[in-house]
C-alpha positions as CSV (number, residue, x, y, z in Angstrom):
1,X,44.8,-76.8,10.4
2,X,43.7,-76.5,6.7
3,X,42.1,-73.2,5.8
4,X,38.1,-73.5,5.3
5,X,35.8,-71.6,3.3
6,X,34.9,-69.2,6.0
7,X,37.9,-68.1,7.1
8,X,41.4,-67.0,5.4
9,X,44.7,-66.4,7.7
10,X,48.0,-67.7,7.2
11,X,51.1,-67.5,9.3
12,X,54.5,-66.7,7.6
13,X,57.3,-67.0,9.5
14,X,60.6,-64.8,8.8
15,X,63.0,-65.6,11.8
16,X,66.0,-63.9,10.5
17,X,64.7,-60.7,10.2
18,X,67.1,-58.7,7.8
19,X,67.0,-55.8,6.5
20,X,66.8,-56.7,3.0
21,X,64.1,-58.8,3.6
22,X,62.0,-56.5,5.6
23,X,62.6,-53.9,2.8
24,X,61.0,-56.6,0.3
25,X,58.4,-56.9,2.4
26,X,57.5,-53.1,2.8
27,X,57.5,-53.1,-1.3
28,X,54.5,-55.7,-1.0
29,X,52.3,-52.7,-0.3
30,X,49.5,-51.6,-3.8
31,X,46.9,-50.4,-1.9
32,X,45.1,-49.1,-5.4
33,X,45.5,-53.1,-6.4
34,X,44.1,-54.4,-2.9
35,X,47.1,-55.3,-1.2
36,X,47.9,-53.4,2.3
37,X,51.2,-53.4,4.2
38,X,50.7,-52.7,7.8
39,X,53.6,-52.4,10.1
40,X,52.5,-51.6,13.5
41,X,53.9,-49.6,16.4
42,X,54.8,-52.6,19.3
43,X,53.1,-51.9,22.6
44,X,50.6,-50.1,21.0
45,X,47.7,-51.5,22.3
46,X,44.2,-52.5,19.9
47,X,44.0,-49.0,19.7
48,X,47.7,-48.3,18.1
49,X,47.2,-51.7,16.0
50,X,43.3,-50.0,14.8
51,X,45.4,-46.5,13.6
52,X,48.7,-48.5,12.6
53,X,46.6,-50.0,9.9
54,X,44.4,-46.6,8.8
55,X,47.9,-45.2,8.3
56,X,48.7,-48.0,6.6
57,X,45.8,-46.9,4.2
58,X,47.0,-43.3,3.5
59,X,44.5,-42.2,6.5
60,X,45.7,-39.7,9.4
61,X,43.3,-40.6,12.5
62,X,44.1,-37.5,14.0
63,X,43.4,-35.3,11.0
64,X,40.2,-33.3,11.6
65,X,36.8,-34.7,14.1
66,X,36.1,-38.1,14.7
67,X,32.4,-39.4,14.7
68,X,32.9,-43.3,14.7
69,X,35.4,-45.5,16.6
70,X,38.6,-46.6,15.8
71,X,37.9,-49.7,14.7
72,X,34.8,-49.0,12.9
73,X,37.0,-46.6,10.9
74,X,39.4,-49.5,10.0
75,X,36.4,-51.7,9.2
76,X,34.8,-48.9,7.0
77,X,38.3,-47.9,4.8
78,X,39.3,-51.7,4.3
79,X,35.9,-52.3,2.1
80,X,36.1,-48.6,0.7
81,X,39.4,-49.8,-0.5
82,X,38.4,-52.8,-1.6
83,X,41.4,-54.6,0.2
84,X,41.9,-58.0,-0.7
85,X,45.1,-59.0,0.9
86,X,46.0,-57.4,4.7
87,X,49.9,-58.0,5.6
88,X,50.5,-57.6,9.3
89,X,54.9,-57.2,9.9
90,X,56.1,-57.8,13.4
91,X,52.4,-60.0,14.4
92,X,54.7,-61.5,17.0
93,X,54.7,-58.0,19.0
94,X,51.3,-57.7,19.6
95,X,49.0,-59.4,22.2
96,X,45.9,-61.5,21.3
97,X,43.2,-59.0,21.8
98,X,44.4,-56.7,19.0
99,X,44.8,-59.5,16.5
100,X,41.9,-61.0,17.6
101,X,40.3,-57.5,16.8
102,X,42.2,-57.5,13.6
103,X,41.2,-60.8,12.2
104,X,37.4,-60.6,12.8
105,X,37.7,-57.2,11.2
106,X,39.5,-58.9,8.3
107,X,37.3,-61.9,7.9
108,X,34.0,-59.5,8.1
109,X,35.5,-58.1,4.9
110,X,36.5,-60.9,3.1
111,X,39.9,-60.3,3.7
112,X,43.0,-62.7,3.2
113,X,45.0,-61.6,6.2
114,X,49.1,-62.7,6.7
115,X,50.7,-62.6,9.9
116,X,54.2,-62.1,9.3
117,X,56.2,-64.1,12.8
118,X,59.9,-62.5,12.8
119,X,60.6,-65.2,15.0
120,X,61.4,-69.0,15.4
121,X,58.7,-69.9,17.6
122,X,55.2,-68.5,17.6
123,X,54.8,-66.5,20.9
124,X,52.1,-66.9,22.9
125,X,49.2,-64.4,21.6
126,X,50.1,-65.8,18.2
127,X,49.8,-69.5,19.4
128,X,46.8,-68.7,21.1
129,X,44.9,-67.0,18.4
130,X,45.1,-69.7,15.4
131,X,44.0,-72.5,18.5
132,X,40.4,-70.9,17.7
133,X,40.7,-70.2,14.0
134,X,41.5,-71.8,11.1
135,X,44.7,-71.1,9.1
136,X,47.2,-71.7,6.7
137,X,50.8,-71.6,7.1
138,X,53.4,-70.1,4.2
139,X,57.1,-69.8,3.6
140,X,58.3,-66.5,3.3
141,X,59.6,-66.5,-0.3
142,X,55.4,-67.4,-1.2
143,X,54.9,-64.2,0.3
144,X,57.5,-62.1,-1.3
145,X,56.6,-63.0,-4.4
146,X,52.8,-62.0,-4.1
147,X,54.0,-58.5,-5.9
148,X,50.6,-57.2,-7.3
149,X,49.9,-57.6,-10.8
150,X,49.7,-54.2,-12.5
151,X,47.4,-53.7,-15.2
152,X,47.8,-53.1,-19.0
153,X,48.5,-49.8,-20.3
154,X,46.0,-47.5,-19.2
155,X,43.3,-46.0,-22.0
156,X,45.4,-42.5,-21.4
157,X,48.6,-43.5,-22.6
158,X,47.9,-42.1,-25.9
159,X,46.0,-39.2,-25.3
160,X,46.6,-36.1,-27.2
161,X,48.3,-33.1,-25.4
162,X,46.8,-30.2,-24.4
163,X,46.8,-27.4,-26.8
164,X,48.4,-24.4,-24.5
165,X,46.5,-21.4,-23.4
166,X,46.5,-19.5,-26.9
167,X,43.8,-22.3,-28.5
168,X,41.6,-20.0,-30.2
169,X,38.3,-18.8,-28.0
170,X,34.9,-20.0,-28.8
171,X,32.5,-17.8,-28.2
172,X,29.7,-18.1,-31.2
173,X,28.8,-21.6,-30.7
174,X,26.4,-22.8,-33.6
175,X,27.5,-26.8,-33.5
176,X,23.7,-28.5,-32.5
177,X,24.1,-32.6,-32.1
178,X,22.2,-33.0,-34.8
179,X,24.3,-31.1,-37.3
180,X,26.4,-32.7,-39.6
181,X,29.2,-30.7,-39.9
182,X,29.5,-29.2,-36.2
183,X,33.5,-29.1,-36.8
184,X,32.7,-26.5,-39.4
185,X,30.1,-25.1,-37.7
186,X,31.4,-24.0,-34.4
187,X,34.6,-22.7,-36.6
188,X,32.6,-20.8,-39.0
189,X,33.3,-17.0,-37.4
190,X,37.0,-17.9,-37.2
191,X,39.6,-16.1,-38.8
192,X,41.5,-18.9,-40.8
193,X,44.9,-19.8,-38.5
194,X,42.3,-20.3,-35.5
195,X,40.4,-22.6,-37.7
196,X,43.7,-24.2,-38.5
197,X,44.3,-24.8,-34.7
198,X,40.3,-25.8,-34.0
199,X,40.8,-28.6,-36.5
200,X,43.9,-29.5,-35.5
201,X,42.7,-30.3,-31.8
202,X,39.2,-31.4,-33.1
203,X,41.2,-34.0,-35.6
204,X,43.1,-35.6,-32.6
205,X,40.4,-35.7,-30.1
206,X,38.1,-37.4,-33.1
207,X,40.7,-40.1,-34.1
208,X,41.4,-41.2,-30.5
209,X,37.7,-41.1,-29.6
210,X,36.9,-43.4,-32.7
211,X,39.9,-45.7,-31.2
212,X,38.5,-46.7,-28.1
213,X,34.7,-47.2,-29.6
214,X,36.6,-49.7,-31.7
215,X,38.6,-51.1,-28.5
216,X,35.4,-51.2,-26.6
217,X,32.4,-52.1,-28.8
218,X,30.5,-53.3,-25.3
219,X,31.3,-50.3,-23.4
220,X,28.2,-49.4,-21.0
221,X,27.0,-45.6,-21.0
222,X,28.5,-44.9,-18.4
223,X,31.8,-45.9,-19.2
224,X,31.5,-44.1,-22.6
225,X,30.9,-40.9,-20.7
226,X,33.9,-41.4,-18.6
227,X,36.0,-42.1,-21.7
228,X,34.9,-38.8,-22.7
229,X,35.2,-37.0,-19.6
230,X,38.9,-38.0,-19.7
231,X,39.8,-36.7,-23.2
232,X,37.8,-33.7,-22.4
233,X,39.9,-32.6,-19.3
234,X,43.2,-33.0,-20.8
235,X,42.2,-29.7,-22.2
236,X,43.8,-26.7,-21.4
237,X,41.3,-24.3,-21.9
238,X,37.5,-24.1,-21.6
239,X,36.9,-23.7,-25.5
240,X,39.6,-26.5,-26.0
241,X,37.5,-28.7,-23.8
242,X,34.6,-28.0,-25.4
243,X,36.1,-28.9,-28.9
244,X,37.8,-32.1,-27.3
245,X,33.9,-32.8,-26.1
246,X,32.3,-32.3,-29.6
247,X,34.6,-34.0,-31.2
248,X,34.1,-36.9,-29.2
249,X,30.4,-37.0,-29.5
250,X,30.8,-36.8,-33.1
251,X,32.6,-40.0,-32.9
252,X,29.6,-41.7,-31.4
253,X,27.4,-40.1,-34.4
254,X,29.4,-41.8,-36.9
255,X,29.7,-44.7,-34.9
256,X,26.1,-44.8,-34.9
257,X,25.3,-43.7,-31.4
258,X,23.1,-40.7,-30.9
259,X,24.0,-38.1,-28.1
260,X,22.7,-35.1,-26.7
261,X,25.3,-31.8,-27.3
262,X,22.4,-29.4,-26.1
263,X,23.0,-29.6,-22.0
264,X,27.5,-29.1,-23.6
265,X,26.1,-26.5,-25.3
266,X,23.7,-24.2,-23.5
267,X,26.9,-24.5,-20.4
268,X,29.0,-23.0,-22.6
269,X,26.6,-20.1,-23.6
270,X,26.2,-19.4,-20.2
271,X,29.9,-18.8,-19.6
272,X,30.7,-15.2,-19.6
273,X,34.2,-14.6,-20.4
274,X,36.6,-17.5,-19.8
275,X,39.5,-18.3,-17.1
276,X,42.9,-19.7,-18.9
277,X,44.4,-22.2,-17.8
278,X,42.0,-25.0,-17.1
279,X,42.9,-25.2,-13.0
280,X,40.4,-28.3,-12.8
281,X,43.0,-31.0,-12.7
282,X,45.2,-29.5,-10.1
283,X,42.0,-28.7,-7.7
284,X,40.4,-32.6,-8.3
285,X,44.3,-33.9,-7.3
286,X,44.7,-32.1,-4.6
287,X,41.0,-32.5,-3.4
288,X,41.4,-36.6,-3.9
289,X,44.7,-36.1,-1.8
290,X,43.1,-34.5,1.3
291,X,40.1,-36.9,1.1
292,X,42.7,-39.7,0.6
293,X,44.1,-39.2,4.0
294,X,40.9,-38.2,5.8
295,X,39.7,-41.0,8.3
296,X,35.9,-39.6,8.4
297,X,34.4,-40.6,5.9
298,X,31.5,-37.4,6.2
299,X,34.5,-35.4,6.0
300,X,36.3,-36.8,2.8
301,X,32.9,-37.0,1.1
302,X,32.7,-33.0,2.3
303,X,36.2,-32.4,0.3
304,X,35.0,-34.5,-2.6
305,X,31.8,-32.7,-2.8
306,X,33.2,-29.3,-2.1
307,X,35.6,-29.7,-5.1
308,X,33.1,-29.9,-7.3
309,X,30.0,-27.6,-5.9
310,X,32.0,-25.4,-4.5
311,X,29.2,-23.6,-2.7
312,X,28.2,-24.1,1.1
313,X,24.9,-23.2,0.6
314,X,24.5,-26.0,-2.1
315,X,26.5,-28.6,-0.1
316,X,24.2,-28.3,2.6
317,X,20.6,-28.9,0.6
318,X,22.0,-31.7,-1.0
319,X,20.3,-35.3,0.0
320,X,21.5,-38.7,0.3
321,X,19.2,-39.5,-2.6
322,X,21.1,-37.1,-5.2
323,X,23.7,-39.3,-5.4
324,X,23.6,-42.3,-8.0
325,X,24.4,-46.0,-6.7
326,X,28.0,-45.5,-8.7
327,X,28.5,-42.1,-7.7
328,X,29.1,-41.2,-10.8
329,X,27.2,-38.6,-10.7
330,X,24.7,-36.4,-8.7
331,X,21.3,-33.9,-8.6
332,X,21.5,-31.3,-6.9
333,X,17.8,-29.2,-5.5
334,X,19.3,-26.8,-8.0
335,X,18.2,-29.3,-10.9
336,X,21.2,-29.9,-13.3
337,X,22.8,-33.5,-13.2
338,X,26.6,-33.1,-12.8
339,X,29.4,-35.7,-13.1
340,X,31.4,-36.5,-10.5
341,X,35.3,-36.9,-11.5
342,X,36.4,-40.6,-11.0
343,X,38.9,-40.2,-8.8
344,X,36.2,-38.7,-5.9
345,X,33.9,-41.4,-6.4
346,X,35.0,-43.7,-4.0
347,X,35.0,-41.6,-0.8
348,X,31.3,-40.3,-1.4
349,X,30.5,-43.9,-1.8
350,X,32.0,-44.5,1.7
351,X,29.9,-42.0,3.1
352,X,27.4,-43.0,1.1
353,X,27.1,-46.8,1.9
354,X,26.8,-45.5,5.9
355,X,24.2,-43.5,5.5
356,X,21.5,-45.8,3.3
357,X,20.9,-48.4,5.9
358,X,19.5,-45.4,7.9
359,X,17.0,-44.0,5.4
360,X,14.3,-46.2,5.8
361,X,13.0,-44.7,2.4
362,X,13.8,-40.9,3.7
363,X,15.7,-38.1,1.9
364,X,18.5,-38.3,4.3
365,X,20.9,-35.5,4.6
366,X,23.8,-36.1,2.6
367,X,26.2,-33.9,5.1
368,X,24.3,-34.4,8.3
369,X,25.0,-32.1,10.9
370,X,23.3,-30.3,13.9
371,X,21.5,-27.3,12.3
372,X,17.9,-28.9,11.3
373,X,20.0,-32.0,10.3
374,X,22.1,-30.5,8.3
375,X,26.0,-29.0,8.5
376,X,25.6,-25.6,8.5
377,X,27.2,-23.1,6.3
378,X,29.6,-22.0,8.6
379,X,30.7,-25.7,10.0
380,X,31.3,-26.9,6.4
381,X,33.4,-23.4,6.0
382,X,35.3,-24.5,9.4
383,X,35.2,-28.3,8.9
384,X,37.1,-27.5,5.4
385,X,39.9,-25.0,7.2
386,X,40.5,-27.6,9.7
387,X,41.0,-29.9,7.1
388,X,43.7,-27.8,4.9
389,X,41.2,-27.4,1.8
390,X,42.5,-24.2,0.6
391,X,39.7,-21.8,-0.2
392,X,40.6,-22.1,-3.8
393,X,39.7,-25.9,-4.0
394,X,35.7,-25.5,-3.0
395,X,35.2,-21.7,-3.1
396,X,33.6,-19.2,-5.7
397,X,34.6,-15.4,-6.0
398,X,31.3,-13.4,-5.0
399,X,29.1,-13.5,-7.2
400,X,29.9,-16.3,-9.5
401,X,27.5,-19.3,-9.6
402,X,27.7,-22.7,-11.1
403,X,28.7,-22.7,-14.6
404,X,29.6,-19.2,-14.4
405,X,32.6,-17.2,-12.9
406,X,35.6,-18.7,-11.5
407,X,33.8,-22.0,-13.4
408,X,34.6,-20.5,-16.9
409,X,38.5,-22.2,-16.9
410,X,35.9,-25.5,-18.0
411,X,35.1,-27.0,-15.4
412,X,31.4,-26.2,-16.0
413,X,31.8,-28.1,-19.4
414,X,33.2,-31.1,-17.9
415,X,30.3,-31.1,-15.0
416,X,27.9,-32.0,-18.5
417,X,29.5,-35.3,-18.9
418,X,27.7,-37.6,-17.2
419,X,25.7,-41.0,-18.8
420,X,22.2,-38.9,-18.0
421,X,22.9,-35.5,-19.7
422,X,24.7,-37.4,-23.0
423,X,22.5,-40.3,-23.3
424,X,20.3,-41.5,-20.3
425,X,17.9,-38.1,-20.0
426,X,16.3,-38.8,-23.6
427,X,14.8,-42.1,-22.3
428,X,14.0,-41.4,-19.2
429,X,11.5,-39.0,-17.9
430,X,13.3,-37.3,-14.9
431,X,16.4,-37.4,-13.7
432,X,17.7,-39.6,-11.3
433,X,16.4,-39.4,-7.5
């Protein structure tokens, strides 16, 4: 039967089943390109097919509470993911009601699902399956050579290194946006050799920023901000990053583009003392990780959030509404805009996407929860125990608020660098909802 617009499934058959094959086949899997392996348990039931395939997308069902069903899970984490291409191995040992499941789940989502047959004939569940749907049928060595085509060299390649822990520390900062000489001015109390090292870092950071403005002369705001966010955090030190930072926004001066240093600034003003090395890297990777293999998507929003808030009290005030449409960035009740790291976007847009169609123009909860609609400060404190987030990924020594404290390694400076703090706020009355 050809394959029609509303439906996409095709059949490969592999009847010899080797080893060498099957090993090709297993190599298929890019889930950051769209393209999903699954190789499910036999006898497992629509159930074992439903957690054969959130494995298959770095998820552990069994890894902290459940709120939605199985399937609803799968359904959710293939669009989070963006899947494009599902390959089912060993179709032939599963009965119809599972792949029925499967391929209603797959078409919902616009997803080009393979059955992969490791045998001559179709069996039965197979054969009755594709009587009701449409489908295509492939050769295996079609398949095999679907190997996901991996993008150019990434904008990072060339980034300069981190200066080490001994950069010089900036603490008489008296670099406006407006000045023209803010490389000289936020060395001017220097002795000489720091200045040396300043310029040095400042230099680098400068001459790569003004490479990709030329590489990207149609670069949105946001995108702009990210570019800088990610030369920023290859710092190694607070007062590195915030050189790396003003260098960059110096770029867009000359290039033309006004920016707003004051919010970059004031932060680090605000910093008493500072915490070297820069652990912010380590803590987003390790965050991403956890959330990565999370199946509830409340719960690896919770870990995204966490690693950047840090504060249970503050997690729990936030609403649905302080989070814009890209995620990109959020307000808090607290009132500063702060940029969320690229990496955590997607799985506070999961959570996010489930709870609009509920709001009904209301300030939903963004972490609802039992207390008054909200998780409570202890159940975020458990949910993140259960959920092996080591205290030092979301949590503050007493005493130390946002921008302050145990946020002094930088990570303060780098929660600045959103599109509404560099560029967006001077337009726009208020910040986002």
């Amino acid at each position: 039967m050809a394959r029609t617009a509303e439906r996409t499934l095709t059949v490969v058959h592999d009847p010899h089943d080797d080893l060498d094959t099957l090993n090709r086949l297993r190599r298929l899997h890019a889930r950051p390109f769209g393209q999903v392996v699954c190789e499910p348990a036999p006898t497992g039931g629509s159930s074992g097919l439903a957690r054969s395939v959130l494995t298959a997308l770095g998820k552990d069902p069994d890894l902290g509470p459940r709120r939605e069903p199985l399937w609803r899970l799968v359904d959710v984490h293939l669009r989070a993911e963006r899947a494009r291409q599902l390959i089912l191995l060993r179709a032939h040992t599963l009965t119809y009601a599972p792949l029925r499941r499967l391929a209603d789940v797959a078409d919902a989502a616009e997803i080009h699902l393979w059955l992969v047959i490791h045998t001559e004939r179709l069996p039965g569940p197979v054969a009755q399956l594709l009587e009701g749907l449409a489908h295509n049928t492939s050769d295996l060595e079609a398949l095999l050579q679907r190997a996901p085509a991996f993008p150019d060299e990434h904008d990072s390649a060339d980034l300069p290194v981190g200066a080490g822990p001994d950069f010089p520390y900036l603490d008489e900062i008296g670099a406006r946006a407006e000045h023209r000489r803010p490389r000289s001015a936020i060395t001017a109390s220097l002795p000489r050799a720091d200045r040396v090292a300043v310029h040095d870092v400042w230099d680098h950071a400068h001459a790569w920023m003004t490479r990709w403005l030329a590489e990207h002369p149609d670069a949105t705001y946001q995108q702009c901000a990210d570019a800088v966010y990610l030369l920023a955090r290859h710092g190694d030190s607070a007062s590195e990053i915030y050189a790396r930072i003003r260098a960059a926004l110096d770029a867009f001066t000359r290039a033309g583009e006004d920016t707003d240093a004051d919010t970059v600034d004031s932060t680090l003003r605000r910093s008493f003392g500072e915490i070297r090395p820069c652990q912010f890297n380590p803590t987003i990777a390790r965050a991403a990780a956890l959330a990565d293999q999370t199946a509830d998507p409340q719960q690896a929003a919770l870990i995204a959030l966490a690693a950047v808030i840090r504060c249970p009290l503050k997690l729990r005030e936030l609403n649905h509404r302080a989070v814009a449409a890209d995620c990109s960035r959020l307000c808090g009740p607290w009132g500063s805009v702060i940029a969320i790291p690229p990496e955590l976007r997607r799985f506070i847009a999961t959570h996010h996407q489930r709870l609009e169609p509920h709001a009904h123009g209301r300030r939903l909860p963004l972490l609802p929860g039992g207390t008054y609609e909200r998780m409570s400060r202890p159940s975020i404190r458990r949910a993140l125990a259960e959920l092996d987030a080591p205290a030092s990924l979301w949590h503050d020594p007493p005493g130390t608020t946002l921008g302050e404290g145990a946020n002094a390694d930088g990570r303060a400076l780098l929660h600045t660098l959103s599109a509404w703090n560099l560029w967006l706020r001077r337009s726009q009355a208020a910040p986002p909802a």
